[in-house]
C-alpha positions in Angstrom: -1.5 -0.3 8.3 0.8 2.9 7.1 -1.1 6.2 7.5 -0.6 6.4 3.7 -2.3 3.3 2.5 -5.0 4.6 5.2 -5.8 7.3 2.6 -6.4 5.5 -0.4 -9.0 3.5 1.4 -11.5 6.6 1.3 -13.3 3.9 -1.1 -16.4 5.9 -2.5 -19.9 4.1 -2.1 -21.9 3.9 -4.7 -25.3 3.0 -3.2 -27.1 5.7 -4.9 -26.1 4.7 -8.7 -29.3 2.6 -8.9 -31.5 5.0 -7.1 -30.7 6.8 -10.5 -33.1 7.0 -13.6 -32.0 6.6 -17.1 -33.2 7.4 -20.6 -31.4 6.8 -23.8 -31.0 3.6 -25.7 -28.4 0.9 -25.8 -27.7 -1.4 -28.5 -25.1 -4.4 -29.5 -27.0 -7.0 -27.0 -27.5 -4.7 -24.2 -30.7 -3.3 -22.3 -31.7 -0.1 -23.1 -30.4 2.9 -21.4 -28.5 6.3 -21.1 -24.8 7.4 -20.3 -23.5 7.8 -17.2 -20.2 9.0 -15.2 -17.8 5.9 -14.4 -16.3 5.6 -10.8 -12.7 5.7 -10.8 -10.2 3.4 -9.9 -8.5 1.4 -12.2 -4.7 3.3 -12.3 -3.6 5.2 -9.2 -0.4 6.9 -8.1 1.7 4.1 -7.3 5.0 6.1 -6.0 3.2 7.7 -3.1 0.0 5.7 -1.6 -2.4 8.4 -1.9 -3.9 8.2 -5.4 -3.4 11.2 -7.7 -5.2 12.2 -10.7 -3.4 11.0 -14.0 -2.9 13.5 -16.8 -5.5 14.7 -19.3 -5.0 14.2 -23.1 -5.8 16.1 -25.5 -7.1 19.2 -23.4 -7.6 22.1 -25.8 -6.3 25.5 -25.2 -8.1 28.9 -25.5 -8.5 29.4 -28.9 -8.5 33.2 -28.5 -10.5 35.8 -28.9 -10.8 36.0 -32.6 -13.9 33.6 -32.8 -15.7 33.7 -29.9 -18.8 31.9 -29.0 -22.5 32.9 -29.9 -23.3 34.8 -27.1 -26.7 32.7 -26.8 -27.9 31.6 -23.1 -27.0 28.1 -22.1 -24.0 28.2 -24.7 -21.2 30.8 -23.8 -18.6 29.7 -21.5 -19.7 30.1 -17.9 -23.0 30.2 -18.6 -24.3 27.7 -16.6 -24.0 26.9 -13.1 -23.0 23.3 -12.5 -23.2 23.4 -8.7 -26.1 21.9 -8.5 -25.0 18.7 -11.0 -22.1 18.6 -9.2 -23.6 18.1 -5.6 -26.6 15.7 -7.1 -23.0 13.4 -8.4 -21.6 13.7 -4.8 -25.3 12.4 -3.2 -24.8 9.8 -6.0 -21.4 8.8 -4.4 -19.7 9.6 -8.0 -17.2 12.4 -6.5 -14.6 11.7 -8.9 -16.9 12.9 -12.0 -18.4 16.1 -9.6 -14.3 16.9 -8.7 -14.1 16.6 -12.6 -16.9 18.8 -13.0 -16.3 21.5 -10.6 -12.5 22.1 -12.3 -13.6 22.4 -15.7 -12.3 25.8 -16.8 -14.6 27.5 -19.6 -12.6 28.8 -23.0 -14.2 31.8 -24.4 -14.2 29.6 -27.9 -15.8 26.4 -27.0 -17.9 24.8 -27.2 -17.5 25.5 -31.2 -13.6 26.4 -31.4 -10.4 25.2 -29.4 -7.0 24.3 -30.4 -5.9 21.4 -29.4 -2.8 19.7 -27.6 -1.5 19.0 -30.9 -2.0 22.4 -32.5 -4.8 21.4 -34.7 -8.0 23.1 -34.3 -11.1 21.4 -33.1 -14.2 23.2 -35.2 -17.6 22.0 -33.9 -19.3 20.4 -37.0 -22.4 23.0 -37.8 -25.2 20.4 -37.3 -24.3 20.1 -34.0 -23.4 24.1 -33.5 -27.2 24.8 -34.2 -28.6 22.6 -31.7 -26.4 23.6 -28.9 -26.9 27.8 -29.8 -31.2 26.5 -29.8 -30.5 24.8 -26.9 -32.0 21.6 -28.1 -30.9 17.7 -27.3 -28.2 16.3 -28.7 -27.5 12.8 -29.5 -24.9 11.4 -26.8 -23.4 8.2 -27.6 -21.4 5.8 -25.3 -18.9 3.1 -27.5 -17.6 0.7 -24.5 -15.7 -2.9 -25.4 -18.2 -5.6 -24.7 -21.5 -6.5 -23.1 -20.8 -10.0 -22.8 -18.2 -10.1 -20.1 -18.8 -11.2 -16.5 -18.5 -8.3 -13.4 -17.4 -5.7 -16.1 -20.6 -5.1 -18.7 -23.2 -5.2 -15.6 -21.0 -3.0 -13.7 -20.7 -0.4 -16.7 -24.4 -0.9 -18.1 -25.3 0.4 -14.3 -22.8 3.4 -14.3 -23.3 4.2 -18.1 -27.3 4.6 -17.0 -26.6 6.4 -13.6 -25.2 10.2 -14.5 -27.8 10.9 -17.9 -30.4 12.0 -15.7 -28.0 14.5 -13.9 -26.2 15.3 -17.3 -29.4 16.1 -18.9 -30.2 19.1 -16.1 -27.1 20.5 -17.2 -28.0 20.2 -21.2 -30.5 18.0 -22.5 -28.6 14.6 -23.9 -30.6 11.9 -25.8 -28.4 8.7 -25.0 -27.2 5.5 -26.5 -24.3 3.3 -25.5 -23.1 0.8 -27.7 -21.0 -2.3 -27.2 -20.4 -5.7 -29.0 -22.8 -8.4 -27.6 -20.2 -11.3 -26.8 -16.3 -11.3 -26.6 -14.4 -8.3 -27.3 -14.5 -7.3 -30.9 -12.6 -4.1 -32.0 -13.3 -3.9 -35.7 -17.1 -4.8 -35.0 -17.0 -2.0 -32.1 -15.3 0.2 -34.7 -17.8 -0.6 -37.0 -21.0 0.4 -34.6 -18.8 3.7 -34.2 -18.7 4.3 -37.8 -22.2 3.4 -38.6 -23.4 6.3 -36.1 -21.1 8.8 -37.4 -21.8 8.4 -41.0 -25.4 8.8 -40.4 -25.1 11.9 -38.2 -26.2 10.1 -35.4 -24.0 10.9 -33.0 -23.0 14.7 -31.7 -20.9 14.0 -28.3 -18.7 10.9 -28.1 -17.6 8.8 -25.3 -15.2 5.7 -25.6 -13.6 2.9 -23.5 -11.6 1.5 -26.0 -10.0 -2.1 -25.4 -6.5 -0.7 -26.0 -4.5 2.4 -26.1 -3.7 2.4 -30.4 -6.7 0.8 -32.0 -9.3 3.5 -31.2 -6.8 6.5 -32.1 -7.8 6.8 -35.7 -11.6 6.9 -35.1 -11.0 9.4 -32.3 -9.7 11.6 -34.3 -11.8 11.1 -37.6 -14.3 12.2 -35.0 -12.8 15.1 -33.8 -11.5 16.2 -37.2 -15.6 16.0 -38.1 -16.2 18.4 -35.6 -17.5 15.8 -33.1 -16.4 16.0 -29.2 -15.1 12.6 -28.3 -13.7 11.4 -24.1 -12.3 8.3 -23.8 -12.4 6.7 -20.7 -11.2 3.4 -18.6 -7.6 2.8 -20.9 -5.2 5.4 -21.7 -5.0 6.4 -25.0 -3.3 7.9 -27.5 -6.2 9.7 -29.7 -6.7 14.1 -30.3 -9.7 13.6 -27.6 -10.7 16.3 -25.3 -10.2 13.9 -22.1 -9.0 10.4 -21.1 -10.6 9.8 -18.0 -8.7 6.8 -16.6 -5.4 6.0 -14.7 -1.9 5.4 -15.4 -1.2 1.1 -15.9 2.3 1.5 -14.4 1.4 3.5 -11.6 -1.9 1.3 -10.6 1.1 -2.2 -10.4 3.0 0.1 -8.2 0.2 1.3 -6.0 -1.3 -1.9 -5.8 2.6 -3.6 -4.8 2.8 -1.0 -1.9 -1.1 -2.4 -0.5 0.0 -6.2 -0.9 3.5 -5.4 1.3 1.0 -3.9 3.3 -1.0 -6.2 3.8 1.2 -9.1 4.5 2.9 -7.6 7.6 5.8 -9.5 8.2 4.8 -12.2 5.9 7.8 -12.3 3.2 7.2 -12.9 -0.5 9.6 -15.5 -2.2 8.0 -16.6 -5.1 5.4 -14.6 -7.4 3.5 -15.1 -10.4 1.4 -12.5 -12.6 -1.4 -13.0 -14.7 -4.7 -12.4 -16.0 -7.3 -12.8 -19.0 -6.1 -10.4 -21.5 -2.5 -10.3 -19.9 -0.9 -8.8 -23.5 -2.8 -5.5 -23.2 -0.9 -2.1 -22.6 -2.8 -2.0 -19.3 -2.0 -5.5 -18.1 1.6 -5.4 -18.8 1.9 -1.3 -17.2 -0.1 -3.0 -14.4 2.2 -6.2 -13.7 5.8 -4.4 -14.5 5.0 -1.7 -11.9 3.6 -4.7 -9.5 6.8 -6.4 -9.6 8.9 -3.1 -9.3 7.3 -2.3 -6.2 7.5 -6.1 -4.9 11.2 -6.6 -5.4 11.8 -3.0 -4.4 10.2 -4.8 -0.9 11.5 -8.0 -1.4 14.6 -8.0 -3.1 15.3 -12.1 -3.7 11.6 -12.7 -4.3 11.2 -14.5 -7.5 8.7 -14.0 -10.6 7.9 -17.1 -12.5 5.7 -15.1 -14.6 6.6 -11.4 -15.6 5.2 -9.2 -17.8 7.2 -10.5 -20.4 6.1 -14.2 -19.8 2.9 -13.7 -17.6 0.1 -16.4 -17.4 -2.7 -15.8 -19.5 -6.3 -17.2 -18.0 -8.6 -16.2 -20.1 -12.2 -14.0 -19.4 -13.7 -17.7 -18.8 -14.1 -18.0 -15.0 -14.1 -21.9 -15.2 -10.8 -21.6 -17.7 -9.5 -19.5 -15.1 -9.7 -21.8 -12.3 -8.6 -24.5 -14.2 -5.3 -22.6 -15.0 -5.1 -21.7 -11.6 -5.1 -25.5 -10.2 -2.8 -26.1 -13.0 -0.4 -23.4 -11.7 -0.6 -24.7 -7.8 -0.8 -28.0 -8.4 2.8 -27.7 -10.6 4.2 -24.3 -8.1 4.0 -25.9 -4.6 5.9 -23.3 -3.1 4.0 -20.7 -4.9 3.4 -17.6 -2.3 1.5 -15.1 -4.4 -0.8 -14.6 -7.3 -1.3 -11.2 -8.9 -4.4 -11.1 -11.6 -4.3 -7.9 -13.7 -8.4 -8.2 -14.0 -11.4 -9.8 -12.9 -10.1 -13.4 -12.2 -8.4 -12.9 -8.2 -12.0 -14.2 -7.2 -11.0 -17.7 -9.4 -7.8 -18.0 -7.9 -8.9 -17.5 -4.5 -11.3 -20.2 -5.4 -8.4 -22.4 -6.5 -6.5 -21.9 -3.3 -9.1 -22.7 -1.0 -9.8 -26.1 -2.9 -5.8 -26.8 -2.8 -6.1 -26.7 1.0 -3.6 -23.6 0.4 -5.2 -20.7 2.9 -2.6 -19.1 4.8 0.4 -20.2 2.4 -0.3 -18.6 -1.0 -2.5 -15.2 -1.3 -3.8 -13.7 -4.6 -5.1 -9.8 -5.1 -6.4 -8.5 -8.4 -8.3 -5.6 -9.9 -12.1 -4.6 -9.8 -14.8 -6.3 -7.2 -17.1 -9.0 -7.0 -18.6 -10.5 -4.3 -16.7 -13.7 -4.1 -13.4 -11.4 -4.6 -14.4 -9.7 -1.3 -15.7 -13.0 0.3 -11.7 -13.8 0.1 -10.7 -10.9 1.0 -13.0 -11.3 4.9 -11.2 -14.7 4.6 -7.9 -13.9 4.2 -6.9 -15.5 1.1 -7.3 -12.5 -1.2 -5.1 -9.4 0.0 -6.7 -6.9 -1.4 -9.0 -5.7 -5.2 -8.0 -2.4 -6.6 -11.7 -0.9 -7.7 -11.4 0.8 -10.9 -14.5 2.4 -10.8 -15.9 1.0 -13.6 -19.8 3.3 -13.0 -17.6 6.2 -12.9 -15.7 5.4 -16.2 -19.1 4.8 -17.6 -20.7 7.8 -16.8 -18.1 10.4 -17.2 -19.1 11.1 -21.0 -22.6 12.3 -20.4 -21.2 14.8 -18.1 -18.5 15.9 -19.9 -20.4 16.1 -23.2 -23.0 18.2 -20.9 -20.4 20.4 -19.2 -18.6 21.2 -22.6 -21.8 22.6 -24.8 -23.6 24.4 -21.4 -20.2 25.9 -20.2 -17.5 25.7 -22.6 -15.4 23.7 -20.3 -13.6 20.7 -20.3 -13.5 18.6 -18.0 -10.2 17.0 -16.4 -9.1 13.1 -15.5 -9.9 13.0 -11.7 -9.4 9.0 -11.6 -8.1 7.5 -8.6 -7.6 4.1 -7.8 -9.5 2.5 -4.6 -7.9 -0.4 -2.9 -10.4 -2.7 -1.1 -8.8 -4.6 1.6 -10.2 -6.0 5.2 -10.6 -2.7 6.2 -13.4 -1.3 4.1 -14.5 -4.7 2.5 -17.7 -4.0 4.1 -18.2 -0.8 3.0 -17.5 -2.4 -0.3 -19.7 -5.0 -0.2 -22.7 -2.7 0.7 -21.8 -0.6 -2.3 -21.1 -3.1 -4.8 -25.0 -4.8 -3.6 -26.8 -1.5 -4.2 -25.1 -1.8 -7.5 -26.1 -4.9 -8.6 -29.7 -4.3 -7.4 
């Protein structure tokens, strides 16, 4: 294994989320709880193997010193110490959000005044202002794209509740999260958005937004209200402090360079790509930089599915494995399959009922327990671990960090590869998850 591929396999355990409390509510058809900060993975570096932080949107600028803040205790910039948040994340195993955290640099304006990437000016709605200069709670709210789908919602419910207890010590947060109950709905999730905002229910927003354009206008209704808003898990395109997440393109390369990898001398001729929502900005910037990096390795390896044609396989695992049986049985000489999400786990399934182990491969994004049973077999390469508790719970934090210090907090994502190699390290993390 190259030295560089060595160091993105620093996967980060996460066997103190659950050891977490929570507080809050949740609504939308899922149990109550409170935000909490998301592990990151989902969109690494991609042109070097060491995973690098993608940009921040939206971060404001020092507003000057015309306006400053309310020189009230627990509200100027710098006034509180988040050292102590910072290391109870690390104990947690969420360094991402506590390297987030600790490079949060305070304006002298916010948390009630910034201007913004855009040049607009971010005024922090009054209601809000007067809580945060008492020093009371303020209504947190998390917005995230479904509870009803397998490996993700559990995954996020867990992270969403794991970082409002340590959020809180910094500034009190009284938390919801949000989410449609079945299939991914954007004008209900929309809706639940704008039902809280109209009723001055919500002072701090956090969203994972389904896609990178639909969410832009609420974002910025929001922010234009006075209303701090992160987005997290997709890149986005909204006025938002932060978008905690990773770069599509980058994450296909990345995760090219760990399959070549991987294989050893093992050469790829023919490649498909794929997933359950393979139409979305992230699944096509995920696929076009996996088949860069492949052909840049391969050069006569063939895609019968690219990002402009890729398989779709729907959220459904039994769909999925039907469309994977469908694709083997009619692709004999089929050597690799690439799924953008959470369906490797369904064609590894597929491959090991073909009788095709040791002749076509599969890797894919996130991680469940049967994607890193293939993995210790051999049939799965490797999963690229977005993170998904770290996404979750980067809002309470960052809502925290912004009305107690003034600061913003930065996108400190990296993506985590999961191969042979730390599969057990995975596997003990992703248990303590799950509980």
């Amino acid at each position: 294994m190259s030295t560089r591929v060595w160091r993105m396999m620093a996967a980060l355990s996460v066997a103190a989320l659950v050891a977490a409390g929570c507080g809050g509510t949740e609504t939308g058809g899922t149990a109550d709880e409170g935000p909490t900060a998301p592990a990151a993975t989902t969109e690494g570096d991609g042109a070097t193997a060491t995973p690098t932080p993608a940009e921040t949107t939206g971060t404001p600028t020092d507003a000057g010193p015309e306006s400053p803040a309310p020189e009230t205790p627990g509200t100027a910039a710098g006034a509180a110490d988040v050292e102590p948040q910072a290391a109870a994340l690390e104990e947690a195993r969420l360094a991402q959000i506590a390297d987030s955290l600790r490079q949060a640099e305070p304006a002298d304006d916010l948390p009630f005044s910034a201007t913004l990437a855009d040049g607009s000016t971010f005024e922090l709605d009054e209601r809000v202002a007067e809580k945060v200069r008492n020093g009371e709670p303020v209504n947190y709210v998390f917005s995230y794209q479904s509870s009803g789908i397998p490996l993700f919602s559990d995954q996020y419910r867990i992270g969403y509740e794991a970082t409002l207890p340590i959020a809180s010590e910094l500034y009190p947060l009284d938390g919801t999260a949000v989410a449609p109950a079945g299939d991914i709905d954007i004008p209900q999730q929309i809706s639940q958005i704008e039902a809280l905002l109209n009723t001055d229910q919500i002072d701090c927003l956090s969203i994972e937004p389904p896609d990178s354009d639909a969410f832009t206008a609420i974002s910025n209704q929001a922010m234009a209200a006075g209303i701090p808003v992160f987005t997290v898990g997709v890149t986005s395109n909204g006025n938002e402090f932060t978008n905690f997440t990773q770069i599509p393109l980058e994450e296909g390369r990345t995760a090219a360079e760990v399959v070549v990898d991987q294989l050893g001398d093992t050469t790829l001729e023919t490649v498909t790509v794929s997933g359950g929502d393979p139409t979305a900005f992230w699944a096509q910037g995920r696929m076009t930089g996996f088949e860069e990096g492949i052909k840049a390795a391969f050069p006569d390896a063939t895609f019968i599915n690219t990002a402009s044609n890729p398989l779709s396989v729907t959220y459904d695992p039994a769909q999925t494995y039907d469309a994977y049986t469908a694709l083997l049985t009619g692709q004999p000489d089929l050597d690799f399959i690439l799924n953008v999400d959470i369906g490797a786990e369904h064609a590894a399934r597929a491959i090991r009922d073909a009788g095709r182990q040791g002749e076509t491969f599969t890797a894919g994004w996130n991680v469940s327990l049967a994607q890193l049973d293939a993995i210790e077999e051999g049939v799965q390469l490797a999963a690229f671990d977005q993170r998904w508790s770290e996404q979750a719970g980067f809002g309470a934090v960052a809502c925290a960090a912004l009305f107690a210090t003034g600061g913003v907090m930065p996108n400190t994502q990296q993506l985590i590869p999961v191969t042979k190699d730390n599969a057990e390290e995975a596997r003990a993390d992703l248990e303590a998850i799950l509980g």
